[in-house]
Each structure stands twice: as structure tokens, then as C-alpha cells.
C-alpha positions as CSV (number, residue, x, y, z in Angstrom):
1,X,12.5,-43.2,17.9
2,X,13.0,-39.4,17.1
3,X,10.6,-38.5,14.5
4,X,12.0,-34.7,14.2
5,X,12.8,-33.4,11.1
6,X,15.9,-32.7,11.0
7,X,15.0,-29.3,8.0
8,X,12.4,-27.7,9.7
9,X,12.7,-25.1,7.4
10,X,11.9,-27.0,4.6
11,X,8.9,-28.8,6.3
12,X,5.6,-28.6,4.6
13,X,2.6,-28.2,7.0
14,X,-0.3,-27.0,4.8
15,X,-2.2,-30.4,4.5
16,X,-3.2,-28.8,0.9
17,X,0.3,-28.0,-0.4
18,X,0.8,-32.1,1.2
19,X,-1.7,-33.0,-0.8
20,X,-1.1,-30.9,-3.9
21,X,2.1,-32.5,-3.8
22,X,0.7,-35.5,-3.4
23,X,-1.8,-34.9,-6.3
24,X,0.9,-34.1,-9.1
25,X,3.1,-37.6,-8.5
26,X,2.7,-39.8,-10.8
27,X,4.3,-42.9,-8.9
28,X,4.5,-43.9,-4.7
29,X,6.6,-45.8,-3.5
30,X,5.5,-48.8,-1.3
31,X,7.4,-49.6,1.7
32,X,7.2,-52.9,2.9
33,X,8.7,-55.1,5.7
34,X,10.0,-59.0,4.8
35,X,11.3,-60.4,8.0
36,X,14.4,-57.8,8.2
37,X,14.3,-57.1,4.9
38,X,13.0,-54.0,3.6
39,X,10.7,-54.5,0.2
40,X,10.4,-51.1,-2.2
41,X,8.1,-51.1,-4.9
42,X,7.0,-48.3,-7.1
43,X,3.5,-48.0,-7.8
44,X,0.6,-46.0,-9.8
45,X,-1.8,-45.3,-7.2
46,X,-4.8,-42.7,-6.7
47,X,-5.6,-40.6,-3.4
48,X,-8.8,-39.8,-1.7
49,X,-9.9,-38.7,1.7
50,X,-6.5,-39.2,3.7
51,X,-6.2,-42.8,1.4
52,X,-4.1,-43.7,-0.8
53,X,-5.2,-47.0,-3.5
54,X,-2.5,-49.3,-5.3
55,X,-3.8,-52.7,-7.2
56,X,-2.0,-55.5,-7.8
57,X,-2.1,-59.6,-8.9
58,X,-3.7,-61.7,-6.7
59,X,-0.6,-63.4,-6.0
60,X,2.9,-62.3,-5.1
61,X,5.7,-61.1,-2.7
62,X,3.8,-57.3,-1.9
63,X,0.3,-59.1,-1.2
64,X,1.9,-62.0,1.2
65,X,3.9,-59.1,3.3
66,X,1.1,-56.7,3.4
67,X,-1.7,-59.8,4.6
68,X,1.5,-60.6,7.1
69,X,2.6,-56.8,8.2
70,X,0.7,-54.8,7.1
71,X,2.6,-51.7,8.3
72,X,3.6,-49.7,5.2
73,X,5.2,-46.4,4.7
74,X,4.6,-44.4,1.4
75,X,6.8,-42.3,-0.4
76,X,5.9,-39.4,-2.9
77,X,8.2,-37.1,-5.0
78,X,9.2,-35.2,-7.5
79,X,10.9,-31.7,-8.8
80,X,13.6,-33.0,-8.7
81,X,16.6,-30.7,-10.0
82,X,20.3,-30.4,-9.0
83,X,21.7,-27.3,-7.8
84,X,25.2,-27.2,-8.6
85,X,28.0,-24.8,-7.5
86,X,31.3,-25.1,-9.5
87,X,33.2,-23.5,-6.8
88,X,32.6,-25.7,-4.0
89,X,31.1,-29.1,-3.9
90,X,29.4,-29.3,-0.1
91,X,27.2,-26.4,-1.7
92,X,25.9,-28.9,-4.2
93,X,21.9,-29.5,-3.4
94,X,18.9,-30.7,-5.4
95,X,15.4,-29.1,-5.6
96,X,13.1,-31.2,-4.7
97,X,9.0,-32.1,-3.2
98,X,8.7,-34.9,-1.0
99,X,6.1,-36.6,0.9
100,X,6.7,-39.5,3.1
101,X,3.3,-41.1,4.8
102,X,2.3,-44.0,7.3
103,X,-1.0,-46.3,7.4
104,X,-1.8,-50.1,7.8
105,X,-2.5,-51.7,3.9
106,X,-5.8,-53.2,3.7
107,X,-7.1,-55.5,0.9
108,X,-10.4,-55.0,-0.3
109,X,-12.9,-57.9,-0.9
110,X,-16.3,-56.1,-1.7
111,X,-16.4,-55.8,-5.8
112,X,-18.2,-51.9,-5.3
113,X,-15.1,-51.3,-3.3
114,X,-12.8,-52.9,-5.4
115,X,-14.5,-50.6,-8.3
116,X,-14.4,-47.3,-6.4
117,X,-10.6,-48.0,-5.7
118,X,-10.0,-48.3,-9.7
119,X,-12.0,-45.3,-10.2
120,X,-9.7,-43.2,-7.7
121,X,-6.5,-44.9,-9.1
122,X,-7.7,-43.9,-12.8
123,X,-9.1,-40.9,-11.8
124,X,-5.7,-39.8,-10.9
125,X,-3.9,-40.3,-14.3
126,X,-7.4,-39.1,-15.9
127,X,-10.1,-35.9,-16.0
128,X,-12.2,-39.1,-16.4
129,X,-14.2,-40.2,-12.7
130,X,-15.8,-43.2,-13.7
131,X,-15.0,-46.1,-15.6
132,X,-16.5,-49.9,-16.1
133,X,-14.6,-52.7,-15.0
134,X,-14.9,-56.1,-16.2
135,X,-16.2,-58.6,-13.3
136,X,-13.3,-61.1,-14.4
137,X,-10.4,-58.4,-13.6
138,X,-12.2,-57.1,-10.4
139,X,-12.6,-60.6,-9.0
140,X,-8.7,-61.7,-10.6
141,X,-6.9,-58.1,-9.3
142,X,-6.1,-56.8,-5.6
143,X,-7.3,-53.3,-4.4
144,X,-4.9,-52.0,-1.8
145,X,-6.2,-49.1,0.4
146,X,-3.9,-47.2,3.0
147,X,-5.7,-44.8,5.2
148,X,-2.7,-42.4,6.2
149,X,-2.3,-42.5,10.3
150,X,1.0,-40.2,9.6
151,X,2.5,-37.9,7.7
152,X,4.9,-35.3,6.6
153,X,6.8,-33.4,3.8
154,X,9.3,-31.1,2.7
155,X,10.3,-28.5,0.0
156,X,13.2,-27.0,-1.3
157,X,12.8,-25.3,-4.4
């Protein structure tokens, strides 16, 4: 599998500008495999040392693929604005930031965990750190880490 990007000139290889990118999302995507199906599902999320948290029900299709396969790939973006040219329509473009990242989903099952996973995902939409959790939603909720094995980005702007 070639794994080149193709825009080298628009790579991102700063892992702080990755991860400043990362930092100003405000949804990731969540790649997931069903059989030969591909699954997409866009998530809040928080990220922490090279990990990046989701939570979810319990129950359902992105918990049963992820205790199956749980290969994932991650996508991050934003910026997004067209560049238009009314002369010529192949020199139509769009501004954009993008991060796409790799990493094996893992539930968690410890409640301190569980807790520190909630306080990254709200930490992320919040100046707030810390929060209390309710045992009934930390025992009745999912807490997805993905430590990131891979992972690139690019910029046009």
C-alpha cells in the first residue's frame, strides 16, 4: 500500500501545528470496518498524550465493530473555505486543515479510567479540567481510547 502523500507541499510535519489542529476541531470522525463495509461516525472526542477519547452507549453498531476490529482511522478538520476562480473552473480549490490518524480502539472498564476519559472529552469543549460523574452514567456509558500508532496532515490556506 503507498502511503505517500501525494501534496507534499501541503504536508504538516510539526507534531504541534498536528496537534493544534487537532486541538481547535470540534468533531472526528471515526472510521470503522463492518465486514466490507466501511462505518463513519462523527464524534465529540478529547485528546491527550498521542490519544484520542470518544464515549458512547453501551450497546450498538460502533461498540460491536470496534470489540470485533478494532482497527480505526480518525479524521480531523476544519477551515474549510472555497477558493473560486470565475475564469477557469480546474483552478477552483478549498482552504482547508486536515488530520487523518491510525490506532487500535480500546474500551475502558476501570471507572477512574472511564472518569479521566470524560474529563479529557469535556476538557476539550471546556477551560473546565475536572468534573464529577454520576457512578450510574460511568457504569451505563463506554469510554473509547485510541492511542495514535500513525499519523499525518495537511494545510492549504
Amino acid at each position: 500500500m503507498n502511503r505517500e502523500m501525494k501534496r507534499v507541499d501541503r504536508q504538516v510535519k510539526k507534531r504541534e501545528e498536528i496537534e493544534d489542529i487537532i486541538n481547535r476541531c470540534t468533531i472526528c470522525r471515526i472510521g470503522l470496518v463492518d465486514g466490507e463495509e466501511p462505518y463513519v461516525v462523527p464524534m465529540n472526542f478529547g485528546y491527550a498524550d498521542n490519544c484520542v477519547y470518544f464515549h458512547g452507549a453501551l450497546v450498538g453498531r460502533k461498540i460491536n465493530l470496534i470489540k470485533k476490529a478494532p482497527r480505526v482511522c480518525l479524521e480531523f478538520d476544519l477551515a474549510h473555505e472555497v477558493v473560486s476562480d470565475e475564469e477557469t473552473a480546474c483552478r477552483w480549490s478549498q482552504k482547508y486543515e486536515s488530520v487523518i490518524a491510525w490506532g487500535n480502539g480500546e474500551l475502558l472498564n476501570d471507572p477512574a479510567e472511564k472518569r479521566q476519559g470524560f474529563n479529557i472529552i469535556m476538557g476539550h469543549y471546556s477551560e473546565r479540567k475536572e468534573w464529577d460523574y454520576p457512578d450510574i452514567i460511568i457504569e451505563r456509558t463506554h469510554v473509547i481510547k485510541v492511542p495514535l500508532d500513525r499519523i499525518t496532515a495537511k494545510r492549504f490556506l
